[in-house]
C-alpha positions as CSV (number, residue, x, y, z in Angstrom):
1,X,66.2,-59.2,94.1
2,X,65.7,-58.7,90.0
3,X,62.8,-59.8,88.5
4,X,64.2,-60.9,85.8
5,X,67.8,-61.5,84.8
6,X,67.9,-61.3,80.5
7,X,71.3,-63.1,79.4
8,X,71.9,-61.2,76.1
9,X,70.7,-57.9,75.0
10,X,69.8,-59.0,71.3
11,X,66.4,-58.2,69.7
12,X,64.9,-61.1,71.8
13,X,66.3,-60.5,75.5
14,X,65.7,-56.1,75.0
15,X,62.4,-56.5,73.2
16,X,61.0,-58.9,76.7
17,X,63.3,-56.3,78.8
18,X,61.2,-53.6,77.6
19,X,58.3,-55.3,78.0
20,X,58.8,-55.7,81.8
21,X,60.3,-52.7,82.4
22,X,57.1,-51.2,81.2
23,X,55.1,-53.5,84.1
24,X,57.1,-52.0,86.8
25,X,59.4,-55.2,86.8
26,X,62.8,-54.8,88.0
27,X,65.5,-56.3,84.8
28,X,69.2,-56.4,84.7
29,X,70.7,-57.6,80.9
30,X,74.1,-58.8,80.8
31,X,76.3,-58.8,77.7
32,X,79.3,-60.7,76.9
33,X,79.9,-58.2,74.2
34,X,81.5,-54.6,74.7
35,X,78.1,-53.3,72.9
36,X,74.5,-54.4,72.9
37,X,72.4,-54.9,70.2
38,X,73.7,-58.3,69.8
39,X,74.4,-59.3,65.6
40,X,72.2,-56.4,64.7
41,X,74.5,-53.8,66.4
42,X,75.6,-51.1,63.8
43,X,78.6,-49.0,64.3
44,X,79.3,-45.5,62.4
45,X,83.0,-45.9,59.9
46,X,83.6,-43.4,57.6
47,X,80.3,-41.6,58.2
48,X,78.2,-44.9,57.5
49,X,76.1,-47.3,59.2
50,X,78.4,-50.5,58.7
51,X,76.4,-53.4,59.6
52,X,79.1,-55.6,61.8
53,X,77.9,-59.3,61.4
54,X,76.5,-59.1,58.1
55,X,73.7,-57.7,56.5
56,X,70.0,-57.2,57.9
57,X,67.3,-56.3,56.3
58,X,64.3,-55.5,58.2
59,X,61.1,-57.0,56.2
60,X,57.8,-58.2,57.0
61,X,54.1,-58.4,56.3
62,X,52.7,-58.3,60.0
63,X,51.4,-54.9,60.3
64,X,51.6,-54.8,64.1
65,X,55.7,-55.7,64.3
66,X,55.8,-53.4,61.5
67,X,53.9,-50.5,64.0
68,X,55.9,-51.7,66.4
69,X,59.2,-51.0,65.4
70,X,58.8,-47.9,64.4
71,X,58.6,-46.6,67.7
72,X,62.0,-47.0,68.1
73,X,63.5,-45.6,64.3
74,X,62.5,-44.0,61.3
75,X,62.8,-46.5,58.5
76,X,63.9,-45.6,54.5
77,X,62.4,-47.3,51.6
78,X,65.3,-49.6,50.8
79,X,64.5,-52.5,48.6
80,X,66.8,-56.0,49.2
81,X,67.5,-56.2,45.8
82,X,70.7,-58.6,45.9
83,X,72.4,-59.8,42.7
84,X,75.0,-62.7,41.9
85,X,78.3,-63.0,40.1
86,X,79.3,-66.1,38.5
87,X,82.6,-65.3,37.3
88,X,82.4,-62.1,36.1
89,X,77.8,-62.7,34.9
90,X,75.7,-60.7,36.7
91,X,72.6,-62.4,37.3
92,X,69.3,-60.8,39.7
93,X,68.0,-62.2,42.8
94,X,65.8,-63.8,43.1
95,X,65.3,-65.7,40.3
96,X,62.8,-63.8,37.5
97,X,62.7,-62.9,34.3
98,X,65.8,-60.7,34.1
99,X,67.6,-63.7,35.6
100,X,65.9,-66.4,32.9
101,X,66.3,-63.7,30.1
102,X,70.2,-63.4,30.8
103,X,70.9,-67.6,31.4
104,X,68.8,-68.3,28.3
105,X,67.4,-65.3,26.3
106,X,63.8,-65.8,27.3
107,X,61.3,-63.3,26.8
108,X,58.4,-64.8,28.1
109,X,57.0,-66.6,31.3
110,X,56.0,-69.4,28.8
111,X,59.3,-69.7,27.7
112,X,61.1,-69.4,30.9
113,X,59.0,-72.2,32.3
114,X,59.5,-74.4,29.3
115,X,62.8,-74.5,30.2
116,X,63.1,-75.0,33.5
117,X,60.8,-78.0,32.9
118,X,62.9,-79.0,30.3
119,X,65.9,-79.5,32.8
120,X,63.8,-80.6,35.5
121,X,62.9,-83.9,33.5
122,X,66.6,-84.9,34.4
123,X,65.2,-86.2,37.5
124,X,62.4,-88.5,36.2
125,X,59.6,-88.0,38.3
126,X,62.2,-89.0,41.7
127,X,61.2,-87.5,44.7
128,X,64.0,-85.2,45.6
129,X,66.3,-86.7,48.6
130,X,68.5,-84.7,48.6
131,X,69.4,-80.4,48.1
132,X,70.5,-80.7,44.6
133,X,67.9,-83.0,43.8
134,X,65.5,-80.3,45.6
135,X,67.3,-77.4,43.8
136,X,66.9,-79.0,40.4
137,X,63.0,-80.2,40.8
138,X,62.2,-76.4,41.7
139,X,64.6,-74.5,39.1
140,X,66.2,-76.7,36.9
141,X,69.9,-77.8,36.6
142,X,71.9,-74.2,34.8
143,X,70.4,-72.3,37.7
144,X,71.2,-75.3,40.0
145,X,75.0,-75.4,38.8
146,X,75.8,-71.0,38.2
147,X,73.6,-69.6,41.3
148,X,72.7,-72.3,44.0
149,X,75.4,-75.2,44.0
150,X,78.6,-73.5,45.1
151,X,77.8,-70.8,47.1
152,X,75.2,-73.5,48.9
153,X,78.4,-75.7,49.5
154,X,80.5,-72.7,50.8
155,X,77.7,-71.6,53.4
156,X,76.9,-75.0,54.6
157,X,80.2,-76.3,54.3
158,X,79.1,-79.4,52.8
159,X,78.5,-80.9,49.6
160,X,74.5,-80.4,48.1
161,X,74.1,-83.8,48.0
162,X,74.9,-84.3,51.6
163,X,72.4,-81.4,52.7
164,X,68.5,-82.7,53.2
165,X,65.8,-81.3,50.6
166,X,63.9,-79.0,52.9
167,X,66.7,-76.8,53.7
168,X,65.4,-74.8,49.9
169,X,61.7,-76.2,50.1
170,X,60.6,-72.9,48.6
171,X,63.0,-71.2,46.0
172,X,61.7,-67.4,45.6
173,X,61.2,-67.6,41.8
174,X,59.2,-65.2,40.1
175,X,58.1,-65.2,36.7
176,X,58.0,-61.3,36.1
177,X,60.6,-58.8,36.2
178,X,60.5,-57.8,39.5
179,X,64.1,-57.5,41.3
180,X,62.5,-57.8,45.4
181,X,63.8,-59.8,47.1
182,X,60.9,-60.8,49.8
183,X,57.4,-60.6,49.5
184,X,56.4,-58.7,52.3
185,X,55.0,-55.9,52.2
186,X,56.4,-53.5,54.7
187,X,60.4,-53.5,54.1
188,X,62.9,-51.3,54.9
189,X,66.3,-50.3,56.7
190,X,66.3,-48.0,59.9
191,X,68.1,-44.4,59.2
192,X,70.9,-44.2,60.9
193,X,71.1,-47.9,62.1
194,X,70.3,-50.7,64.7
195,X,71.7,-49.9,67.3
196,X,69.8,-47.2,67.9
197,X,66.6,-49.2,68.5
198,X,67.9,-51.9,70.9
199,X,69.5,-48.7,73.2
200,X,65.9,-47.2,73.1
201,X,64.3,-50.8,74.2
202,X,66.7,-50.6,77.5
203,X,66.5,-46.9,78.2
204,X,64.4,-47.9,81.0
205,X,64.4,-46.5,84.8
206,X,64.1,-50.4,85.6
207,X,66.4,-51.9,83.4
208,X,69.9,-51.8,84.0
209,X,72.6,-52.9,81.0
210,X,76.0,-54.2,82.5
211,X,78.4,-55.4,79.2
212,X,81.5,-57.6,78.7
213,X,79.9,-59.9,81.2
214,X,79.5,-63.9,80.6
215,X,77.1,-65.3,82.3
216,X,78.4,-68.9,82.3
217,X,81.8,-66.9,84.6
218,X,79.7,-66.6,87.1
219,X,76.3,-68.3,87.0
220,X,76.1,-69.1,90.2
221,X,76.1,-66.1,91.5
222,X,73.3,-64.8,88.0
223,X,71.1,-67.4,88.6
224,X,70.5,-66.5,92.5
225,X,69.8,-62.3,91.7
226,X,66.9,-62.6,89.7
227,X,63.2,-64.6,90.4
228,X,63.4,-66.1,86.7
229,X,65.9,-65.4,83.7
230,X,65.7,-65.2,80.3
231,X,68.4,-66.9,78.4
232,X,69.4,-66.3,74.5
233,X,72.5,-68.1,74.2
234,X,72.9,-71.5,73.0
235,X,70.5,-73.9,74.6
236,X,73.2,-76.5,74.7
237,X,76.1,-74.7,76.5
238,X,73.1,-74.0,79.0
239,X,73.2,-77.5,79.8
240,X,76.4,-77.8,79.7
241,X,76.0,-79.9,76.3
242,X,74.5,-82.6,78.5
243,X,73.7,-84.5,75.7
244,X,76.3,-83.4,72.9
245,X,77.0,-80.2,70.6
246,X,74.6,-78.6,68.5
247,X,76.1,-77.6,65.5
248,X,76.3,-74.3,64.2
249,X,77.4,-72.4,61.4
250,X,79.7,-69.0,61.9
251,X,80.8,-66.2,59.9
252,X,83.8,-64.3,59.4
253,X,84.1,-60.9,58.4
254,X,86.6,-58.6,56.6
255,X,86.1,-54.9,56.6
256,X,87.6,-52.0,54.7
257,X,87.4,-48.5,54.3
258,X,88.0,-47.7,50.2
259,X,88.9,-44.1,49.0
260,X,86.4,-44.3,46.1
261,X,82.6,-43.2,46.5
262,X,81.1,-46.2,44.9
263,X,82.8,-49.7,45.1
264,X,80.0,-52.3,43.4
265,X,76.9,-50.2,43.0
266,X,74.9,-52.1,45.1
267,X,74.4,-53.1,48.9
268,X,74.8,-57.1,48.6
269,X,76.7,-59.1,45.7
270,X,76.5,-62.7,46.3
271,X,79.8,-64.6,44.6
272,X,78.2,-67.8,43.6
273,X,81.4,-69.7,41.9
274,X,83.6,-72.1,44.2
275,X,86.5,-70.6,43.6
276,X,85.7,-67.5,45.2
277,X,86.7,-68.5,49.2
278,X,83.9,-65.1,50.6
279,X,79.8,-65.7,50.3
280,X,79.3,-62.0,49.5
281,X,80.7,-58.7,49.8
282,X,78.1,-56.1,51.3
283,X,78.8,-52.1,50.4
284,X,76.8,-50.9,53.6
285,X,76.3,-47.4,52.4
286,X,73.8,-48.6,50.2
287,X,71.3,-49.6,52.6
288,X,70.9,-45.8,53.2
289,X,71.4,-44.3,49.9
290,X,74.6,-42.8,51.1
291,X,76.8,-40.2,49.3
292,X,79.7,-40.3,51.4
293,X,83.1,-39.9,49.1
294,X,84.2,-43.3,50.8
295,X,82.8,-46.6,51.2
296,X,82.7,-49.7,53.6
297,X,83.0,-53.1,52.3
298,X,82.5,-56.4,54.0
299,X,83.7,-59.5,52.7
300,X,81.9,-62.6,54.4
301,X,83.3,-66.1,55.0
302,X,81.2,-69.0,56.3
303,X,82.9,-71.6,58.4
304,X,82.1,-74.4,60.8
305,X,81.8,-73.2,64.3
306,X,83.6,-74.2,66.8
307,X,83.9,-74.0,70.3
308,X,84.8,-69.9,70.8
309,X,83.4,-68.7,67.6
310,X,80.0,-66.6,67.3
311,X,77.2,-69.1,66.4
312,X,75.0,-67.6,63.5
313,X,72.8,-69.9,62.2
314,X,71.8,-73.7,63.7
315,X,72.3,-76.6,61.2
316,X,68.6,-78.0,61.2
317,X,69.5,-81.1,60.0
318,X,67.7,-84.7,61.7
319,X,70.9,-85.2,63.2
320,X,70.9,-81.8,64.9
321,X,67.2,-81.7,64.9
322,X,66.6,-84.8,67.0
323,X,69.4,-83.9,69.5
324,X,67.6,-79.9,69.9
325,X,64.4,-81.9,70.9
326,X,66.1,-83.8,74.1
327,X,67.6,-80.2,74.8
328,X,63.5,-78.8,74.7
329,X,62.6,-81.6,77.0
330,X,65.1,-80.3,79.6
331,X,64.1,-76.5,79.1
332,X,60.7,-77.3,79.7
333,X,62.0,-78.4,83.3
334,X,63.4,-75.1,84.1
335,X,60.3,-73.4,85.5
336,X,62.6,-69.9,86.2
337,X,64.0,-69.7,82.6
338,X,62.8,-68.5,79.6
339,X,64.6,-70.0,76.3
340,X,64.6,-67.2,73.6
341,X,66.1,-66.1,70.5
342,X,68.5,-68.3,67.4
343,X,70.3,-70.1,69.9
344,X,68.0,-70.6,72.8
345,X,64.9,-71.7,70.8
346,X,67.6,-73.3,68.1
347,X,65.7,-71.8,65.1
348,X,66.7,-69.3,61.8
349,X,64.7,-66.7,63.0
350,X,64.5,-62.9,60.9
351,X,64.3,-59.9,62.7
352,X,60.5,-59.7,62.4
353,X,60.0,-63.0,63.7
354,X,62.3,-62.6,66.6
355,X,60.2,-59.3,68.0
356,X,56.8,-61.2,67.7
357,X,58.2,-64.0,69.5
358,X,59.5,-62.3,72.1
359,X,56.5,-60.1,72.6
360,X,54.2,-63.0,72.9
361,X,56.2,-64.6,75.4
362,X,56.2,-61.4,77.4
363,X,52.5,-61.0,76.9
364,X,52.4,-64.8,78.4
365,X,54.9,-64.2,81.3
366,X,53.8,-60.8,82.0
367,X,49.8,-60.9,82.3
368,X,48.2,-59.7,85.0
Protein backbone atom coordinates (compact mmCIF):
# COMPACT_ATOMS: atom_id res chain seq x y z
CA UNK A 1 0.00 0.00 0.00
CA UNK A 2 1.44 3.68 -1.28
CA UNK A 3 1.27 6.40 0.85
CA UNK A 4 0.57 8.58 -1.40
CA UNK A 5 -0.45 8.37 -5.00
CA UNK A 6 0.65 12.06 -6.85
CA UNK A 7 -1.49 12.38 -10.23
CA UNK A 8 1.03 14.56 -12.25
CA UNK A 9 4.58 15.03 -11.93
CA UNK A 10 4.53 18.96 -12.44
CA UNK A 11 6.35 21.32 -10.11
CA UNK A 12 3.38 20.86 -7.56
CA UNK A 13 2.85 16.95 -7.46
CA UNK A 14 7.27 16.38 -7.50
CA UNK A 15 7.95 19.28 -5.18
CA UNK A 16 5.13 17.27 -2.31
CA UNK A 17 6.68 13.83 -3.79
CA UNK A 18 9.94 14.91 -2.61
CA UNK A 19 8.77 16.10 0.41
CA UNK A 20 7.49 12.71 1.50
CA UNK A 21 9.91 10.79 0.05
CA UNK A 22 12.20 12.60 2.38
CA UNK A 23 9.82 11.34 5.61
CA UNK A 24 10.18 7.82 4.64
CA UNK A 25 6.75 7.82 2.89
CA UNK A 26 6.21 5.47 0.20
CA UNK A 27 4.92 7.78 -3.36
CA UNK A 28 4.20 6.53 -6.78
CA UNK A 29 3.61 9.66 -9.60
CA UNK A 30 1.76 8.90 -12.57
CA UNK A 31 2.03 10.88 -15.90
CA UNK A 32 -0.14 11.03 -18.75
CA UNK A 33 2.73 12.49 -20.64
CA UNK A 34 5.73 10.49 -22.23
CA UNK A 35 8.05 12.96 -19.90
CA UNK A 36 7.64 14.52 -16.53
CA UNK A 37 8.16 17.81 -15.67
CA UNK A 38 4.83 18.67 -16.73
CA UNK A 39 4.62 22.49 -18.89
CA UNK A 40 8.02 23.20 -17.54
CA UNK A 41 9.66 20.13 -19.19
CA UNK A 42 12.72 21.35 -21.45
CA UNK A 43 14.02 19.17 -24.15
CA UNK A 44 17.57 19.64 -25.89
CA UNK A 45 17.07 20.62 -30.20
CA UNK A 46 19.88 21.69 -31.95
CA UNK A 47 22.12 21.94 -28.84
CA UNK A 48 19.49 24.18 -26.94
CA UNK A 49 17.24 24.10 -24.12
CA UNK A 50 13.79 24.62 -26.12
CA UNK A 51 11.20 25.37 -23.69
CA UNK A 52 8.19 23.10 -25.04
CA UNK A 53 4.92 24.87 -23.77
CA UNK A 54 6.14 28.30 -23.83
CA UNK A 55 8.32 30.29 -22.04
CA UNK A 56 9.24 30.27 -18.19
CA UNK A 57 11.02 32.45 -16.45
CA UNK A 58 11.84 31.64 -13.04
CA UNK A 59 11.54 35.00 -10.72
CA UNK A 60 10.83 35.75 -7.30
CA UNK A 61 11.52 37.77 -4.16
CA UNK A 62 11.03 34.98 -1.41
CA UNK A 63 14.48 34.27 -0.44
CA UNK A 64 13.70 30.75 0.86
CA UNK A 65 11.99 29.32 -2.73
CA UNK A 66 14.74 31.12 -4.14
CA UNK A 67 17.32 28.79 -1.60
CA UNK A 68 15.24 26.31 -2.44
CA UNK A 69 15.52 25.76 -5.87
CA UNK A 70 18.81 25.92 -6.23
CA UNK A 71 19.37 22.77 -4.83
CA UNK A 72 18.25 21.26 -7.77
CA UNK A 73 20.10 23.72 -10.70
CA UNK A 74 22.53 26.25 -11.11
CA UNK A 75 20.66 29.35 -12.37
CA UNK A 76 22.22 32.32 -14.98
CA UNK A 77 21.58 35.81 -14.64
CA UNK A 78 19.00 36.14 -17.42
CA UNK A 79 16.84 39.20 -17.32
CA UNK A 80 12.95 38.80 -18.85
CA UNK A 81 13.32 41.71 -20.85
CA UNK A 82 10.40 41.09 -23.44
CA UNK A 83 9.63 43.66 -26.20
CA UNK A 84 6.57 44.23 -28.58
CA UNK A 85 6.02 44.69 -32.36
CA UNK A 86 3.27 46.61 -33.65
CA UNK A 87 3.66 46.32 -37.23
CA UNK A 88 7.04 46.56 -37.73
CA UNK A 89 7.66 49.47 -34.04
CA UNK A 90 9.53 47.99 -31.57
CA UNK A 91 8.34 49.12 -28.29
CA UNK A 92 10.00 47.74 -24.51
CA UNK A 93 8.18 45.82 -21.98
CA UNK A 94 7.05 46.85 -19.64
CA UNK A 95 5.92 50.01 -20.16
CA UNK A 96 8.89 52.85 -19.21
CA UNK A 97 10.47 55.53 -20.48
CA UNK A 98 12.00 53.98 -23.52
CA UNK A 99 8.48 52.82 -24.32
CA UNK A 100 6.84 56.62 -23.59
CA UNK A 101 9.90 58.13 -25.34
CA UNK A 102 9.32 56.04 -28.62
CA UNK A 103 5.08 56.46 -28.67
CA UNK A 104 5.47 60.14 -27.89
CA UNK A 105 9.03 61.59 -27.67
CA UNK A 106 9.00 62.15 -24.03
CA UNK A 107 12.06 62.81 -22.15
CA UNK A 108 10.81 63.15 -18.81
CA UNK A 109 8.71 61.23 -16.13
CA UNK A 110 6.76 64.65 -15.98
CA UNK A 111 6.04 64.55 -19.41
CA UNK A 112 5.28 60.89 -19.76
CA UNK A 113 2.75 61.22 -17.03
CA UNK A 114 1.19 64.36 -18.55
CA UNK A 115 0.28 62.37 -21.14
CA UNK A 116 -0.98 59.46 -20.04
CA UNK A 117 -3.28 61.67 -17.92
CA UNK A 118 -4.12 63.52 -20.77
CA UNK A 119 -5.72 60.31 -22.50
CA UNK A 120 -6.90 58.97 -19.32
CA UNK A 121 -9.45 62.01 -19.05
CA UNK A 122 -11.29 60.20 -22.00
CA UNK A 123 -13.01 58.30 -19.34
CA UNK A 124 -14.34 61.08 -17.14
CA UNK A 125 -13.82 60.12 -13.75
CA UNK A 126 -16.05 56.45 -14.69
CA UNK A 127 -15.05 53.72 -12.72
CA UNK A 128 -13.66 51.20 -15.12
CA UNK A 129 -16.21 48.21 -15.83
CA UNK A 130 -14.68 46.77 -18.04
CA UNK A 131 -10.66 45.76 -19.49
CA UNK A 132 -10.39 48.54 -21.81
CA UNK A 133 -11.89 50.81 -19.59
CA UNK A 134 -9.26 49.35 -16.94
CA UNK A 135 -6.36 49.47 -19.56
CA UNK A 136 -7.11 53.03 -20.37
CA UNK A 137 -7.57 54.43 -16.60
CA UNK A 138 -3.97 52.91 -15.82
CA UNK A 139 -2.06 53.75 -19.25
CA UNK A 140 -4.03 55.77 -21.36
CA UNK A 141 -5.66 55.05 -24.72
CA UNK A 142 -2.27 54.85 -27.63
CA UNK A 143 -0.81 52.35 -25.24
CA UNK A 144 -4.27 50.82 -24.85
CA UNK A 145 -4.85 50.59 -28.77
CA UNK A 146 -0.71 49.54 -30.08
CA UNK A 147 0.41 47.21 -27.04
CA UNK A 148 -2.59 45.89 -24.82
CA UNK A 149 -5.88 45.73 -27.08
CA UNK A 150 -5.17 43.09 -29.69
CA UNK A 151 -2.87 40.87 -28.33
CA UNK A 152 -5.34 41.00 -25.04
CA UNK A 153 -8.18 39.94 -27.52
CA UNK A 154 -6.00 37.10 -29.18
CA UNK A 155 -5.00 35.54 -25.74
CA UNK A 156 -8.38 35.77 -24.18
CA UNK A 157 -10.22 35.09 -27.22
CA UNK A 158 -12.55 37.78 -26.50
CA UNK A 159 -13.20 41.20 -27.06
CA UNK A 160 -11.63 43.92 -24.12
CA UNK A 161 -14.80 45.11 -23.46
CA UNK A 162 -16.16 41.71 -22.70
CA UNK A 163 -13.20 40.84 -20.23
CA UNK A 164 -13.76 42.15 -16.43
CA UNK A 165 -11.38 45.05 -15.14
CA UNK A 166 -9.29 43.11 -12.63
CA UNK A 167 -7.96 40.70 -15.11
CA UNK A 168 -4.95 44.02 -15.57
CA UNK A 169 -5.58 45.55 -12.04
CA UNK A 170 -1.90 46.38 -11.88
CA UNK A 171 -0.14 47.26 -15.32
CA UNK A 172 3.78 47.13 -14.64
CA UNK A 173 4.57 50.71 -15.66
CA UNK A 174 7.64 52.23 -14.75
CA UNK A 175 8.63 55.72 -15.09
CA UNK A 176 12.45 55.14 -15.55
CA UNK A 177 14.33 53.47 -18.12
CA UNK A 178 14.59 50.28 -16.79
CA UNK A 179 13.76 47.29 -19.47
CA UNK A 180 12.91 44.26 -16.26
CA UNK A 181 10.34 42.89 -16.64
CA UNK A 182 9.33 41.78 -12.79
CA UNK A 183 10.30 43.32 -9.72
CA UNK A 184 11.67 40.64 -7.86
CA UNK A 185 14.61 40.38 -6.89
CA UNK A 186 16.08 36.99 -7.34
CA UNK A 187 15.49 36.11 -11.23
CA UNK A 188 16.90 33.88 -13.42
CA UNK A 189 16.78 30.73 -15.86
CA UNK A 190 18.32 27.24 -14.81
CA UNK A 191 21.49 26.17 -17.09
CA UNK A 192 20.80 23.64 -18.99
CA UNK A 193 16.99 23.51 -18.31
CA UNK A 194 13.92 22.34 -16.31
CA UNK A 195 13.81 19.22 -16.64
CA UNK A 196 16.55 18.62 -14.88
CA UNK A 197 15.14 19.84 -11.51
CA UNK A 198 11.82 18.05 -11.53
CA UNK A 199 14.02 14.54 -12.33
CA UNK A 200 16.21 15.47 -9.31
CA UNK A 201 12.84 16.06 -7.07
CA UNK A 202 11.73 12.17 -7.92
CA UNK A 203 15.18 10.66 -7.83
CA UNK A 204 14.07 9.16 -4.68
CA UNK A 205 14.55 5.39 -3.32
CA UNK A 206 10.67 5.88 -2.30
CA UNK A 207 9.32 7.43 -5.20
CA UNK A 208 8.53 5.65 -8.16
CA UNK A 209 7.64 7.62 -11.71
CA UNK A 210 5.42 5.41 -14.09
CA UNK A 211 4.59 7.83 -17.49
CA UNK A 212 1.95 7.78 -20.34
CA UNK A 213 -0.42 6.72 -17.66
CA UNK A 214 -4.10 8.52 -17.11
CA UNK A 215 -5.37 8.33 -14.19
CA UNK A 216 -9.02 8.84 -15.02
CA UNK A 217 -8.28 5.05 -17.39
CA UNK A 218 -8.18 3.50 -14.53
CA UNK A 219 -9.09 5.22 -11.30
CA UNK A 220 -10.53 2.73 -9.77
CA UNK A 221 -7.91 0.74 -9.49
CA UNK A 222 -5.39 4.46 -8.47
CA UNK A 223 -7.56 5.44 -5.97
CA UNK A 224 -7.53 1.96 -3.94
CA UNK A 225 -3.18 1.77 -4.04
CA UNK A 226 -2.45 4.67 -2.16
CA UNK A 227 -3.81 5.87 1.67
CA UNK A 228 -4.41 9.53 0.20
CA UNK A 229 -3.63 11.10 -3.35
CA UNK A 230 -2.61 14.15 -4.52
CA UNK A 231 -4.28 15.34 -7.60
CA UNK A 232 -3.07 18.34 -10.18
CA UNK A 233 -5.29 17.96 -12.96
CA UNK A 234 -8.41 19.87 -13.50
CA UNK A 235 -10.52 19.97 -10.42
CA UNK A 236 -13.63 19.60 -12.68
CA UNK A 237 -12.85 16.41 -14.72
CA UNK A 238 -12.16 15.10 -11.05
CA UNK A 239 -15.65 15.37 -10.53
CA UNK A 240 -16.54 14.35 -13.48
CA UNK A 241 -17.73 18.16 -14.21
CA UNK A 242 -20.52 17.49 -11.74
CA UNK A 243 -21.49 20.81 -12.00
CA UNK A 244 -20.33 22.05 -15.55
CA UNK A 245 -16.92 22.94 -17.37
CA UNK A 246 -14.50 25.17 -16.22
CA UNK A 247 -13.09 27.09 -18.85
CA UNK A 248 -9.72 27.20 -19.82
CA UNK A 249 -7.53 28.73 -22.14
CA UNK A 250 -4.82 26.56 -24.39
CA UNK A 251 -1.94 27.11 -26.41
CA UNK A 252 -0.54 25.97 -29.51
CA UNK A 253 2.88 25.74 -30.48
CA UNK A 254 4.95 25.85 -33.67
CA UNK A 255 8.57 24.93 -33.59
CA UNK A 256 11.53 25.33 -35.94
CA UNK A 257 14.96 24.70 -36.27
CA UNK A 258 16.60 27.97 -38.53
CA UNK A 259 20.06 27.66 -40.17
CA UNK A 260 21.00 31.19 -38.99
CA UNK A 261 22.72 31.92 -35.48
CA UNK A 262 20.56 34.75 -34.52
CA UNK A 263 16.75 34.90 -35.69
CA UNK A 264 15.24 38.17 -33.57
CA UNK A 265 17.89 39.02 -31.07
CA UNK A 266 15.99 38.51 -28.20
CA UNK A 267 14.29 35.56 -26.19
CA UNK A 268 10.46 36.81 -26.32
CA UNK A 269 8.86 39.26 -29.00
CA UNK A 270 5.33 39.79 -28.24
CA UNK A 271 3.23 40.60 -31.80
CA UNK A 272 0.73 42.95 -30.43
CA UNK A 273 -1.30 43.90 -33.81
CA UNK A 274 -4.52 41.76 -34.70
CA UNK A 275 -3.53 40.78 -37.80
CA UNK A 276 -0.81 38.77 -36.69
CA UNK A 277 -2.80 35.12 -35.83
CA UNK A 278 0.68 34.00 -33.04
CA UNK A 279 0.91 35.90 -29.38
CA UNK A 280 4.73 35.72 -29.63
CA UNK A 281 7.56 34.00 -30.99
CA UNK A 282 10.21 32.87 -28.28
CA UNK A 283 14.08 32.34 -29.65
CA UNK A 284 14.94 29.90 -26.70
CA UNK A 285 18.58 30.14 -27.01
CA UNK A 286 18.39 33.34 -25.52
CA UNK A 287 17.45 32.35 -22.16
CA UNK A 288 20.97 30.98 -21.86
CA UNK A 289 23.08 33.31 -23.84
CA UNK A 290 23.62 30.56 -26.41
CA UNK A 291 26.07 30.73 -29.33
CA UNK A 292 24.98 27.85 -31.12
CA UNK A 293 25.15 28.48 -35.21
CA UNK A 294 21.31 27.54 -35.24
CA UNK A 295 18.35 28.61 -33.48
CA UNK A 296 14.93 27.41 -32.15
CA UNK A 297 11.90 29.37 -32.66
CA UNK A 298 8.44 29.00 -31.24
CA UNK A 299 5.50 30.57 -32.55
CA UNK A 300 2.59 30.55 -29.95
CA UNK A 301 -1.16 30.52 -30.66
CA UNK A 302 -3.88 30.96 -27.96
CA UNK A 303 -7.17 29.22 -28.44
CA UNK A 304 -10.19 28.10 -26.53
CA UNK A 305 -9.75 24.82 -24.98
CA UNK A 306 -11.66 22.19 -25.47
CA UNK A 307 -12.24 18.87 -24.41
CA UNK A 308 -8.66 17.01 -25.36
CA UNK A 309 -6.54 20.07 -25.45
CA UNK A 310 -3.83 20.94 -22.66
CA UNK A 311 -5.40 23.45 -20.27
CA UNK A 312 -2.95 26.41 -19.58
CA UNK A 313 -4.40 29.00 -17.85
CA UNK A 314 -8.16 29.14 -15.98
CA UNK A 315 -10.48 31.92 -17.22
CA UNK A 316 -11.12 33.67 -13.70
CA UNK A 317 -14.04 35.26 -14.74
CA UNK A 318 -17.45 35.42 -12.10
CA UNK A 319 -18.89 33.07 -14.32
CA UNK A 320 -16.03 30.64 -14.01
CA UNK A 321 -15.26 31.93 -10.64
CA UNK A 322 -18.49 31.15 -8.92
CA UNK A 323 -18.78 27.65 -10.62
CA UNK A 324 -14.72 26.89 -9.19
CA UNK A 325 -16.20 27.70 -5.66
CA UNK A 326 -19.04 24.75 -5.80
CA UNK A 327 -16.05 22.53 -7.14
CA UNK A 328 -13.92 23.77 -3.57
CA UNK A 329 -16.95 22.82 -1.55
CA UNK A 330 -16.74 19.27 -2.92
CA UNK A 331 -12.85 18.98 -2.60
CA UNK A 332 -13.01 19.94 0.84
CA UNK A 333 -15.17 16.60 1.21
CA UNK A 334 -12.41 14.40 -0.02
CA UNK A 335 -10.52 13.77 3.21
CA UNK A 336 -7.83 11.39 1.06
CA UNK A 337 -7.11 13.98 -1.72
CA UNK A 338 -5.00 16.80 -1.88
CA UNK A 339 -6.03 19.46 -4.72
CA UNK A 340 -2.80 21.13 -6.06
CA UNK A 341 -1.37 23.01 -8.74
CA UNK A 342 -3.17 25.51 -11.98
CA UNK A 343 -5.84 23.17 -12.52
CA UNK A 344 -6.57 21.54 -9.23
CA UNK A 345 -6.58 24.75 -7.10
CA UNK A 346 -7.99 26.55 -10.48
CA UNK A 347 -5.51 29.57 -10.08
CA UNK A 348 -2.58 31.41 -12.55
CA UNK A 349 0.03 30.36 -10.42
CA UNK A 350 4.17 31.22 -11.41
CA UNK A 351 6.68 28.82 -10.80
CA UNK A 352 7.71 30.46 -7.47
CA UNK A 353 4.33 30.33 -6.20
CA UNK A 354 3.59 26.84 -7.17
CA UNK A 355 6.83 25.41 -5.03
CA UNK A 356 5.70 27.49 -1.88
CA UNK A 357 2.45 26.14 -2.12
CA UNK A 358 3.23 22.91 -2.44
CA UNK A 359 5.78 22.94 0.22
CA UNK A 360 3.37 24.27 2.78
CA UNK A 361 0.92 21.75 2.06
CA UNK A 362 3.50 19.19 2.61
CA UNK A 363 4.74 20.77 5.70
CA UNK A 364 0.79 20.55 6.77
CA UNK A 365 0.26 16.95 5.61
CA UNK A 366 3.51 15.78 6.55
CA UNK A 367 4.08 16.93 10.32
CA UNK A 368 5.01 14.78 12.82
Amino acid sequence: MLDYLIVGSGLYGSVFANEAAKKGKKVKVIEKRDHVAGNIYTKETAGINVHQYGAHIFHTSDRAVWEYIQQFAEFNRYTNAPIANFHGEIYNLPFNMNTFNKLWGVITPDEAKQKIEEQRAVLNGKTPGNLEEQAISLVGTDIYEKLIKSYTEKQWGRACQELPAFIIKRLPVRFTYDNNYFNDIYQGIPIGGYTQIVEKLLDHPNIEVELNVDFFENRSHYEAIAEKIVYTGMIDQFFDYEYGVLEYRSLRFETEILNQENFQGNAVVNYTDGETPYTRIIEHKHFEFGTQEKTVITKEYSKEWQKGDEPYYPVNDQKNSDLYRKYFKLAQTEKNVIFGGRLGLYQYFDMHQVIKAALHAAKKELKD
